[in-house]
N, C-alpha and C positions, 0 to 999 in steps of 0.2 A: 333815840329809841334803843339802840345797841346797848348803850351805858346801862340803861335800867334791864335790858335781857340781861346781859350779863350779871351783873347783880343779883338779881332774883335766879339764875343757874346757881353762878357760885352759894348763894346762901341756902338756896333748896338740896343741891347735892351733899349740903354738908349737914345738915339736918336729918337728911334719910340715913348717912352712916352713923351721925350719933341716936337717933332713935330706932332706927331700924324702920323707916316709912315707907309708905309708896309713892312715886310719883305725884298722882293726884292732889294726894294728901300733905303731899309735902310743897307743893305750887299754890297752895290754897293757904296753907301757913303764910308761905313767907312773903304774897303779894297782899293778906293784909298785915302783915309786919312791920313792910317798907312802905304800907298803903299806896301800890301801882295798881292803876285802876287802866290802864292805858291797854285797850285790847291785842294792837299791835308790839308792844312789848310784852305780854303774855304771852301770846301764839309762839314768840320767838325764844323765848323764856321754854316755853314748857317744849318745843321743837329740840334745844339745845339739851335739856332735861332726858328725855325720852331716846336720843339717838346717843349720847355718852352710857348712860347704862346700854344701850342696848350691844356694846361693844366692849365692855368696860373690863373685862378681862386683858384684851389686846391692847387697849391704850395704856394701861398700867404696865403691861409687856414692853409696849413700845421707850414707856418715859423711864421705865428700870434702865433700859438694857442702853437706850439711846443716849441720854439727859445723865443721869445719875448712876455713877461709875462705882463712886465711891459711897454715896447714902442711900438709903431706903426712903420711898416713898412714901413711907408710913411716919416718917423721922420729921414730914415738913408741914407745916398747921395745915388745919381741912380749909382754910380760905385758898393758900398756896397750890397746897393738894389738886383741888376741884377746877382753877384756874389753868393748869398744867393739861389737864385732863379735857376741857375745853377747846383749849388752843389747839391740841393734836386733834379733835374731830375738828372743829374749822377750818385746820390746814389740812391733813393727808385724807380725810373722810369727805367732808364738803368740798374741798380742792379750791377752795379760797385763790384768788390771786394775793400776788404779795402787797397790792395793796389793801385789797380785805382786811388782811394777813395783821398789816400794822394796822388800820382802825382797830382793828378786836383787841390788840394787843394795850394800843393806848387808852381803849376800856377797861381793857384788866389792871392796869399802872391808876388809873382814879379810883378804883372799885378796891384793889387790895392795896395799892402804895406802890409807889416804885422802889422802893429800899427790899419791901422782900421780894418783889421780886427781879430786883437788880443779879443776886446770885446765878439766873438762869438766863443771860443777855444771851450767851453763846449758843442756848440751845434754839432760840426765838425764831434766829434766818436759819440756823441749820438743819430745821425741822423740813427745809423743801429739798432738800441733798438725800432724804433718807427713801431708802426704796423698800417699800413693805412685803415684794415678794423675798427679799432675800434673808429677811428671819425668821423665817421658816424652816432655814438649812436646819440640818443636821438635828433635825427634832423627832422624838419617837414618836409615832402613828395618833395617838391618844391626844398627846402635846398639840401637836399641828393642828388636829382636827379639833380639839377644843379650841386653840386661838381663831384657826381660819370659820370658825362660825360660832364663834364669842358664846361658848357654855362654860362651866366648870370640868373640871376632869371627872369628878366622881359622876355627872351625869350624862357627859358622852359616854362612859364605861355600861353605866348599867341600860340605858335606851339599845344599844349596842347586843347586849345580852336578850332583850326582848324582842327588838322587831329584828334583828340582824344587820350588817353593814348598811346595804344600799336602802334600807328604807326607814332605817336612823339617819341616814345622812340626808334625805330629804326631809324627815321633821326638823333636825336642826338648820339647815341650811332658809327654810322659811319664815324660823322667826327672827329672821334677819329682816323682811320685808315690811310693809304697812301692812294692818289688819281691814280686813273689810268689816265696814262697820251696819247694822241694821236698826231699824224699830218697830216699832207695834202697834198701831193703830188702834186704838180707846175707842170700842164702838160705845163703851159708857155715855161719849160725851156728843156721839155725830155718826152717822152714817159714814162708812168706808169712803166712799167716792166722795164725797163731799169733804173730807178731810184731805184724802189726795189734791183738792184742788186746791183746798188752800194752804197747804205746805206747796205746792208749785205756784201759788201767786207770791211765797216770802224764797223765794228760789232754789227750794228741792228738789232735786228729780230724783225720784225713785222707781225697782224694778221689784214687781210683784214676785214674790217665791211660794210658785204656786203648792207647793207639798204643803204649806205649812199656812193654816189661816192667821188674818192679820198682819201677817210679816212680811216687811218691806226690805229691798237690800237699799243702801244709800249709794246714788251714784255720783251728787254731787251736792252741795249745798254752799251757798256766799257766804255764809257766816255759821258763826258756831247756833248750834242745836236748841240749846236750852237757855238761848237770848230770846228766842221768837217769840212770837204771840201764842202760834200755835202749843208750843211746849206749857207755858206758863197757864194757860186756860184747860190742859191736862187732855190735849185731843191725840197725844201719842206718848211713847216710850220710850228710851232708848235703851233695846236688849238684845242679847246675840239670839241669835236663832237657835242655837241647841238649848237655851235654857228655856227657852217658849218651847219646844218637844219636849221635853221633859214635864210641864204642864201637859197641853194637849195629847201627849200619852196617856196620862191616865184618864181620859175619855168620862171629864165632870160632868153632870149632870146639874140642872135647876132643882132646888131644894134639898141634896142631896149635905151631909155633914163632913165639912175637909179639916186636914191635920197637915198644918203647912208647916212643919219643925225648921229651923236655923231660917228664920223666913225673911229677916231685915238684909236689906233695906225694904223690899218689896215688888220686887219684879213677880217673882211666882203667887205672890198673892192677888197681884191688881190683874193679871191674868186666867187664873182661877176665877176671882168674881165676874169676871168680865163676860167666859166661857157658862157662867150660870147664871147669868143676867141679874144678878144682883138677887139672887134668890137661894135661900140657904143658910148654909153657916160653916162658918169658914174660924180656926182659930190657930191665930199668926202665933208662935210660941220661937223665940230668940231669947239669949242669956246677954246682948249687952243695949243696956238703958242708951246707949247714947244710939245704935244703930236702930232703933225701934222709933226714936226721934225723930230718927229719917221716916223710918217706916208710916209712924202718924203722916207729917205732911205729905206724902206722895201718898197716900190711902187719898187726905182732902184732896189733891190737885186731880186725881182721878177716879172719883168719885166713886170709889168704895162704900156700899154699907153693909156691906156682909161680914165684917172679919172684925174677930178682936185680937187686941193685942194681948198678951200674956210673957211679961220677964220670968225668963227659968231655963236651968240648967237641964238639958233633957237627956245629959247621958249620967243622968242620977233620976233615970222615971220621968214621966209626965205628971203634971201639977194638976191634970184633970181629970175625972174618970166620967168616959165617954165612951160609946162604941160608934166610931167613923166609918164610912164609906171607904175613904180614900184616905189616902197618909202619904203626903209627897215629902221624900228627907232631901235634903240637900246641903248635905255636912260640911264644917271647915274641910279644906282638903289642902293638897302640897299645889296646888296652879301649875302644876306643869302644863296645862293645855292652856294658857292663857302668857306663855312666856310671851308669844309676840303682843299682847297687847300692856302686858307690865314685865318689861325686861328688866328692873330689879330685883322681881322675884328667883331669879336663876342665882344674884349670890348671897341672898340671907336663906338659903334652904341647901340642908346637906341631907347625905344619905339614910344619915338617924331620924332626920323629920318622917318620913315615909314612915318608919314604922309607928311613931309617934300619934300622924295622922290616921295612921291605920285603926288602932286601939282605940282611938276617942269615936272616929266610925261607927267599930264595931258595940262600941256601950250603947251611941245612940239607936242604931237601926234592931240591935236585942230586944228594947224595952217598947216596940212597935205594937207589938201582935196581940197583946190583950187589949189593946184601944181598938184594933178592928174590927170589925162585923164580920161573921160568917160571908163569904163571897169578897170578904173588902179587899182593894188593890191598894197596894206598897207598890210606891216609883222610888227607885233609891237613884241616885245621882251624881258624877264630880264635874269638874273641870280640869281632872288628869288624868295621863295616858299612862297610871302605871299600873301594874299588877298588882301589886299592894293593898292600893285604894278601894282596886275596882273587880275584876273575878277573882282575886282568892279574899277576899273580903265577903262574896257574893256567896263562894262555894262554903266557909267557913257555914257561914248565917242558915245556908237550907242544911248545913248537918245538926247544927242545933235548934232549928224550928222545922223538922221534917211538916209541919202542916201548911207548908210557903208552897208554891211551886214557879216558877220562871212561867211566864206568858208570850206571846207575839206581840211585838210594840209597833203601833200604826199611829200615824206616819211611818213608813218604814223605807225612812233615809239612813242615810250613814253605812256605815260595813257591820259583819258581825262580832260579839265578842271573841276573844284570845281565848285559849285553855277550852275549846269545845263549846262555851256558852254563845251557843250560836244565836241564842233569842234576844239576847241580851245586844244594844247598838253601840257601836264608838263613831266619834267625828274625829279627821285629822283638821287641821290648817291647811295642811299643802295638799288634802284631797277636795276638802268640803268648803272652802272659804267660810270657816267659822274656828271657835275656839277648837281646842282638843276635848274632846266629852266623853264620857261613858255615860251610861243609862240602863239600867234594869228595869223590869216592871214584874210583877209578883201580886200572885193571887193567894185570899188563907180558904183552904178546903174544910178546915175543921178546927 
């Protein structure tokens, strides 16, 4: 089983640096690649996956400074690279014994050759001599604190400027941990309690969150999610609870007309119909054919018939002319509230994305308000905690559509916004056991 984790690490890691992927997306490539079908090299696979980025500044640190005196880490193949990079979390992070230590190792010698990696014999037993508190020394403030809780520097600096020391260093310092994970009970397919029971006869336990309808935290489960019966017969979901508020804010009604923009895969839509009992109209509108693919099948597995699809680019106008009720956005954003659950996101995103993301935002949530209705509510939405994204995004928007105005959003979890937008909600991680979220909700008066 090792051999083939290892394997499917080394080749997924090295996949996401040449394409730029995600996790997921890149564990899904390359088990069918190699065609590993074997659940328990997976788990282990995507475990090794998921815990090397989630550190993956420090270990690069560690194998520069430790390993390679004289070359760059960048100088040795991505098989070699990614391999290196493994072995330091199995050994100083997971705390391996030494003989862990050597099985991983004489998987990595079948997996890449022992020729390349014969040049690094010396670093193999030396890796348990090395003590991680002590390079640390002599690092400025920024340095440290980026390694000692694996971000980039450009983004300790600027969280830093926003929420202040002590409570940047608890957002960073958490997405070091697991994320708590939730879902959402398909009353499409089954009454509430009767789906509770039978996700605990395939062995879930879950804790009801009472703020928020449908939504279950997961306390425990024997096996992954969306093997069971219950997933595949579409009697639940798997969604973070702030993106179910962001739904359920905008307080749907049965037969009422929704505008669910950037809507694929489909979590804010199966949700929507579900809250209107399948009565209405609902139009799912995303710009990429392949995530709408997704969107179709998970509309059938949960038994959607309210929503159409529509491919299109919506920060060049809507392809429809309608006047909605509701208009829920939920734009590309930068994922900073979502580092702990894809920690590669922290190093394909720099500080020019923010504004990048800002601008594409702003095109799309401009081109809203003549598809409204007198009275219609706008939910604008991210899954980050910057200011960019989220209130000066928000403040921009009510200076150039003075007919918007900010509303009270119930459910009324989470904290208030930043910059005085007190109606406006955020979620932290290290407050809310959920992503990092922002949320507006906005009514047009005229």
């Amino acid at each position: 089983m090792l051999e083939k984790s290892v394997s499917v690490a080394v080749e997924a890691l090295s996949w996401m640096e040449l394409d730029r992927i995600g996790e997921r997306e890149a564990l899904s490539k390359v088990s069918r690649q190699l065609k590993v079908t074997d659940s328990s090299s997976l788990r282990l696979a995507q475990m090794l996956i998921f815990e090397v980025n989630r550190r993956l500044n420090l270990i690069d640190y560690l194998i520069n400074k430790e390993i390679l005196d004289t070359n760059s880490l960048d100088e040795v193949t991505y098989g070699v690279r990614n391999f290196l990079r493994l072995y330091v979390y199995w050994v100083i992070f997971r705390k391996s014994s030494v003989k862990e230590a050597i099985s991983f190792l004489k998987s990595g010698r079948r997996v890449i050759g022992w020729r390349e990696l014969r040049p690094f014999e010396f670093f193999f037993g030396g890796l348990f001599t090395v003590n991680i508190k002590n390079i640390f020394d002599n690092l400025d403030e920024i340095k440290r604190i980026s390694l000692q809780t694996n971000h980039p520097n450009w983004y300790v600096k600027h969280i830093f400027k926003i929420f202040g020391r002590r409570k940047a260093l608890q957002i960073l310092e958490k997405n070091l941990d697991r994320p708590t994970n939730y879902l959402r009970l398909n009353t499409l397919k089954g009454e509430e309690e009767e789906i509770v029971k039978k996700l605990y006869s395939e062995g879930v336990r879950l804790e009801k969150i009472m703020a928020l309808k449908f939504v279950y935290k997961i306390l425990k489960t024997s096996r992954s999610l969306v093997r069971l019966n219950s997933y595949r017969e579409g009697l639940f979901h798997i969604q973070d609870k702030s993106s179910c508020l962001s739904v359920l804010a905008s307080n749907a009604k049965p037969n009422q007309i929704i505008l669910d923009l950037c809507a694929a895969p489909g979590s804010k839509t199966s949700l929507i119909s579900q809250i209107m009992k399948n009565k209405g109209k609902i139009y799912s509108i995303d710009i990429s054919a392949n995530r709408m693919r997704i969107w179709k099948r998970e509309m059938r597995r949960l038994a959607v018939k309210i929503a159409e699809p529509i491919i299109s680019d919506v920060s060049y106008d809507l392809p429809i002319k309608i006047k909605a009720d509701i208009a829920i956005v939920d734009p590309p954003c930068s994922g900073t509230g979502i580092f702990i659950k894809t920690p590669s996101l922290k190093w394909r995103l720099n500080s020019e994305d923010l504004k990048k993301y800002s601008e594409l935002q702003f095109k799309i949530i401009r081109n809203i308000g003549k598809h409204l209705k007198l009275g219609g509510i706008l939910t604008y939405s991210t899954c980050s905690i910057t200011l960019e994204e989220n209130e000066m995004l928000i403040e921009k928007f009510l200076r150039v559509q003075p007919n918007f105005k900010l509303v009270d959003i119930k459910p009324n979890i989470g904290l208030p916004g930043l910059r005085g937008l007190k109606k406006c909600r955020r979620l932290y991680p290290h407050k809310h056991e959920s992503s990092g979220f922002f949320l507006a909700k906005m009514i047009k008066n005229n």
